[in-house]
DRENNUTI-420882 format. One line per field, with one value per atom (N, C-alpha, C): x, y negated, z; residue number from 1; atom name. Coordinates in nm, 2 decimals, always signed. Layout:
DRENNUTI-420882
X = X_...
Y = Y_...
Z = Z_...
num = NUM_...
atomo = CA_...
end
This chain:
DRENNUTI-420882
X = +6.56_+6.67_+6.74_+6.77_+6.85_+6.76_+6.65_+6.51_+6.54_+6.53_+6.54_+6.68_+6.78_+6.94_+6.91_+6.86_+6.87_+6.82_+6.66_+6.58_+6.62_+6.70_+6.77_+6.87_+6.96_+7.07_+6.99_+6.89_+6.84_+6.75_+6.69_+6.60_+6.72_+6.82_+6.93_+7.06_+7.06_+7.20_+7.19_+7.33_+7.29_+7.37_+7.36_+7.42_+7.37_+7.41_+7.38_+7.42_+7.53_+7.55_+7.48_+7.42_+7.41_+7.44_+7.50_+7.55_+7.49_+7.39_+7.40_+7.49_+7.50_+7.57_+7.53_+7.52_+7.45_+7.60_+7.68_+7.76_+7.73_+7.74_+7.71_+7.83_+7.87_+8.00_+7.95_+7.94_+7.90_+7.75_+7.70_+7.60_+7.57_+7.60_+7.63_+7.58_+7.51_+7.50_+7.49_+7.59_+7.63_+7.55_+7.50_+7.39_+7.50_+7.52_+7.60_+7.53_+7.52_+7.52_+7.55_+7.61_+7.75_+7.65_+7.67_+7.66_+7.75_+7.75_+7.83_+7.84_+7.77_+7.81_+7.71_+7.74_+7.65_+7.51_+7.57_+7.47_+7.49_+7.50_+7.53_+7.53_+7.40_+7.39_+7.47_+7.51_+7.54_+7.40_+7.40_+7.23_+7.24_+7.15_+7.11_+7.00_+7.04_+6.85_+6.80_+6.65_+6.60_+6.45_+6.38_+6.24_+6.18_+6.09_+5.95_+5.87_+5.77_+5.63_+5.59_+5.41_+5.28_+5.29_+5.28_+5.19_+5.34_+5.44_+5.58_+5.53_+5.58_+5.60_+5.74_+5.86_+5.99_+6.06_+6.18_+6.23_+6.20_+6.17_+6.15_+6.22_+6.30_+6.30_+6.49_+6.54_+6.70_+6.68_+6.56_+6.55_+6.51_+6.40_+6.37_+6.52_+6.58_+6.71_+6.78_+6.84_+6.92_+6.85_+6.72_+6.67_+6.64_+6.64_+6.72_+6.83_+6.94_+7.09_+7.14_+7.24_+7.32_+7.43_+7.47_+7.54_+7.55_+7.55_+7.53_+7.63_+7.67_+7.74_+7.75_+7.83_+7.88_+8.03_+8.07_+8.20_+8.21_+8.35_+8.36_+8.42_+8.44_+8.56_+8.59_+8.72_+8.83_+8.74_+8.68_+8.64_+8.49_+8.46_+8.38_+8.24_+8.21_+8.12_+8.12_+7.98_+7.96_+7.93_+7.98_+7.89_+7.84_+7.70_+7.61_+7.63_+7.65_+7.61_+7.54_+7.49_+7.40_+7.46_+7.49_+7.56_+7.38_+7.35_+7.29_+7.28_+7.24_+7.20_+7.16_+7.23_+7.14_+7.09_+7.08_+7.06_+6.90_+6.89_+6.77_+6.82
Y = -17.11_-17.20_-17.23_-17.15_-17.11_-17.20_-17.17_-17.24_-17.39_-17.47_-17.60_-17.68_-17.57_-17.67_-17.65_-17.54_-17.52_-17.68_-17.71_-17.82_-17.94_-18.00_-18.07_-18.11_-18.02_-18.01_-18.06_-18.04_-18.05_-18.17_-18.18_-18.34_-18.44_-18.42_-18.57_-18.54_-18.42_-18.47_-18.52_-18.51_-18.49_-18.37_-18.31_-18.17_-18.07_-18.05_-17.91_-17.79_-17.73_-17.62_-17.65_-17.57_-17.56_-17.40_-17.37_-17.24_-17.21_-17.08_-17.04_-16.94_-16.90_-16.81_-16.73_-16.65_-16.58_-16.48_-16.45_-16.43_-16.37_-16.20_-16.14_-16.11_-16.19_-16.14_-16.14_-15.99_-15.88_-15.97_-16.01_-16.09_-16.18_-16.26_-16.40_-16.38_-16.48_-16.51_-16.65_-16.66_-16.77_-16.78_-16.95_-17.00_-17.11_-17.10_-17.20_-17.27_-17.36_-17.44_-17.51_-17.50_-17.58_-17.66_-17.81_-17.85_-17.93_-18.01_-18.15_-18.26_-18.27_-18.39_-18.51_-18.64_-18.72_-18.83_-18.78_-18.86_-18.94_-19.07_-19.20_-19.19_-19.11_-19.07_-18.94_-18.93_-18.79_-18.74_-18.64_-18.58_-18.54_-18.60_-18.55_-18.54_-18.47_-18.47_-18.62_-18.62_-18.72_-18.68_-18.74_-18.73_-18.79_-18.75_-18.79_-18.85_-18.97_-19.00_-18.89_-18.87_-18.80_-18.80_-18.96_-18.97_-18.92_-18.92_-18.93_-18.75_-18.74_-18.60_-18.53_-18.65_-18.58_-18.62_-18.55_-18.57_-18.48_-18.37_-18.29_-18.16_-18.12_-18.02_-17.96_-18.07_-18.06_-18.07_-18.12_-18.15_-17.96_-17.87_-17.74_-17.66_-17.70_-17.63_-17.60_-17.75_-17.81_-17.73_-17.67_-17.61_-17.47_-17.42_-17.28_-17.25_-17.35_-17.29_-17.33_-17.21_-17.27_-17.33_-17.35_-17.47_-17.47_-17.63_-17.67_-17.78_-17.76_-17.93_-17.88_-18.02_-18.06_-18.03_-18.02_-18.03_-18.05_-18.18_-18.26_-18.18_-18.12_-18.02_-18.13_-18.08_-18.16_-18.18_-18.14_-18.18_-18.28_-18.31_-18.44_-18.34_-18.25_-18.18_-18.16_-18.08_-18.08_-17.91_-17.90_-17.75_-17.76_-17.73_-17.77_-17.63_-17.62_-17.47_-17.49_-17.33_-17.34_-17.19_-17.14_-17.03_-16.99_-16.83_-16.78_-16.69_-16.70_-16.56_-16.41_-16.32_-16.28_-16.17_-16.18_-16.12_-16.17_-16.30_-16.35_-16.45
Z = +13.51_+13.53_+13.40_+13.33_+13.23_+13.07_+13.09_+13.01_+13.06_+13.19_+13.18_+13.15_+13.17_+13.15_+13.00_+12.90_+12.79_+12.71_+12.76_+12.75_+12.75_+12.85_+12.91_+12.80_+12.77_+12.65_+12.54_+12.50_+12.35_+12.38_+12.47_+12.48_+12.50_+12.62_+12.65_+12.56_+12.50_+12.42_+12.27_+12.17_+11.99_+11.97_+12.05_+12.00_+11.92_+11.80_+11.74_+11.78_+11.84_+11.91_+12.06_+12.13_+12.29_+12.30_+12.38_+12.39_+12.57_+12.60_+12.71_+12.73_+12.86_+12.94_+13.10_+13.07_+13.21_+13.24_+13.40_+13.42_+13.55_+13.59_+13.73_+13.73_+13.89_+13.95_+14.12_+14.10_+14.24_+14.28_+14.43_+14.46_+14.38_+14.31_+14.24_+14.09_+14.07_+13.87_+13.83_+13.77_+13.74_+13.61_+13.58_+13.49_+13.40_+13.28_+13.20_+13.11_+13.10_+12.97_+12.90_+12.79_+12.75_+12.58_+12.61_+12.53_+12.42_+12.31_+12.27_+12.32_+12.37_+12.48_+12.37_+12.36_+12.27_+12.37_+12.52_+12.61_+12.69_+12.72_+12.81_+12.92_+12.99_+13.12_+13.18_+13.28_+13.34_+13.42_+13.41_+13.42_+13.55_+13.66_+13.85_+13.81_+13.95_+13.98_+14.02_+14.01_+14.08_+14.05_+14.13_+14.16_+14.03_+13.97_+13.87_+13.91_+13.91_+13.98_+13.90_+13.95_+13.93_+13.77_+13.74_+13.59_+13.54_+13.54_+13.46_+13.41_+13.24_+13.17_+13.23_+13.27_+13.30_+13.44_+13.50_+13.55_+13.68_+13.66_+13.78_+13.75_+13.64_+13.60_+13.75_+13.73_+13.75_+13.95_+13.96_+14.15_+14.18_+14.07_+14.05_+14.04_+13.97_+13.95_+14.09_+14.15_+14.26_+14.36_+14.38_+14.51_+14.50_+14.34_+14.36_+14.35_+14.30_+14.31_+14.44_+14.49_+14.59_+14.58_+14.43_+14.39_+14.26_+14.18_+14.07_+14.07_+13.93_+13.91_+13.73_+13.72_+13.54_+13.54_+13.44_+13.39_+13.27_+13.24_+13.11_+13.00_+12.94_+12.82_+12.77_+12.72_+12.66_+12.47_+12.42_+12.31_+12.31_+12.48_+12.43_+12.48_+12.52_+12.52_+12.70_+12.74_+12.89_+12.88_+13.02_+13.07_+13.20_+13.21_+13.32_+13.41_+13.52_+13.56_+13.68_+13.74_+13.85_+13.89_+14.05_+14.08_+14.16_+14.14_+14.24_+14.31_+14.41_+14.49_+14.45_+14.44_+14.36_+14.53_+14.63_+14.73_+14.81_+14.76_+14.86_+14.93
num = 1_1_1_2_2_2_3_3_3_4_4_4_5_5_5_6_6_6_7_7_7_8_8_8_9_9_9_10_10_10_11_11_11_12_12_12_13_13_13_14_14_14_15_15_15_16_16_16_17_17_17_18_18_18_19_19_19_20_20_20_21_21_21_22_22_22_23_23_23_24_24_24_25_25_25_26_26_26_27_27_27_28_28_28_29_29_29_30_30_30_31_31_31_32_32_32_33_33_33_34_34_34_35_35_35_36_36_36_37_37_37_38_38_38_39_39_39_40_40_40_41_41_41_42_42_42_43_43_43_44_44_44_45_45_45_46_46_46_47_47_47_48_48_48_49_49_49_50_50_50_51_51_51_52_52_52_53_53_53_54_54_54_55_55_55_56_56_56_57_57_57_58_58_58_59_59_59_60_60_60_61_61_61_62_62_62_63_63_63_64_64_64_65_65_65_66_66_66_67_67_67_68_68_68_69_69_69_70_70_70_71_71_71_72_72_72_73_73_73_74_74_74_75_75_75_76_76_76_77_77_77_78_78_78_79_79_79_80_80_80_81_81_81_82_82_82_83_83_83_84_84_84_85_85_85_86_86_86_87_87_87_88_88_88
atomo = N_CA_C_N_CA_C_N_CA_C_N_CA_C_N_CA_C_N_CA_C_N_CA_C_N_CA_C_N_CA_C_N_CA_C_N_CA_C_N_CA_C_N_CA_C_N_CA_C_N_CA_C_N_CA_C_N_CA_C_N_CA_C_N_CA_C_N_CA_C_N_CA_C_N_CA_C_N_CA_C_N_CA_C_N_CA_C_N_CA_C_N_CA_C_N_CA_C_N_CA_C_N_CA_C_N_CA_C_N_CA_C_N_CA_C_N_CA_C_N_CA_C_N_CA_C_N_CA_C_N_CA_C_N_CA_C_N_CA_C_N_CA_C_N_CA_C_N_CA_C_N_CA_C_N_CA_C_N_CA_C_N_CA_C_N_CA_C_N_CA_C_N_CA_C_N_CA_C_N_CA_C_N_CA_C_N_CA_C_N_CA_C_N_CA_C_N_CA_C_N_CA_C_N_CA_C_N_CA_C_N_CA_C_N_CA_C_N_CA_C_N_CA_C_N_CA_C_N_CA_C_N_CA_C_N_CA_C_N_CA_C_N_CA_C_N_CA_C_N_CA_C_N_CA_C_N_CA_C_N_CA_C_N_CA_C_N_CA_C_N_CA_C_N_CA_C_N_CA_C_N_CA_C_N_CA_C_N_CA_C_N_CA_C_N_CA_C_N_CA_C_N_CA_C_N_CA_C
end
């Protein structure tokens, strides 16, 4: 998980910093990643055709987190996260 938001940051942003973050609080692990921001789109999921190289990575994410979203920081920059189970 932590591998595709990383990817994601460095293929759709112009960021030179990307910073992860992995965070266990009791059942839970929270997945961060905080870029510069530098990208037109806000990033969902969505389906890939067959022949397509991309667009499957973030629909993979959305169906092992039990919740995901974006948040904007005040210097222009995003942090993606994804919370999990850590129970099953």
């Amino acid at each position: 998980m932590i591998s595709e938001l990383m990817t994601n940051a460095i293929v759709h942003t112009n960021s030179v910093s990307i910073t992860g973050r992995l965070q266990k609080d009791g059942d839970w692990l929270l997945v961060e990643v905080q870029d510069e921001g530098g990208t037109s789109s806000d990033p969902h999921p969505h389906r890939g055709g067959n022949a397509n190289e991309y667009g499957r990575g973030l629909v993979v994410v959305a169906q092992s987190a039990q919740a995901l979203g974006t948040q904007l920081e005040t210097d222009g920059g995003r942090t993606f996260w994804a919370r999990i189970s850590l129970t099953g």
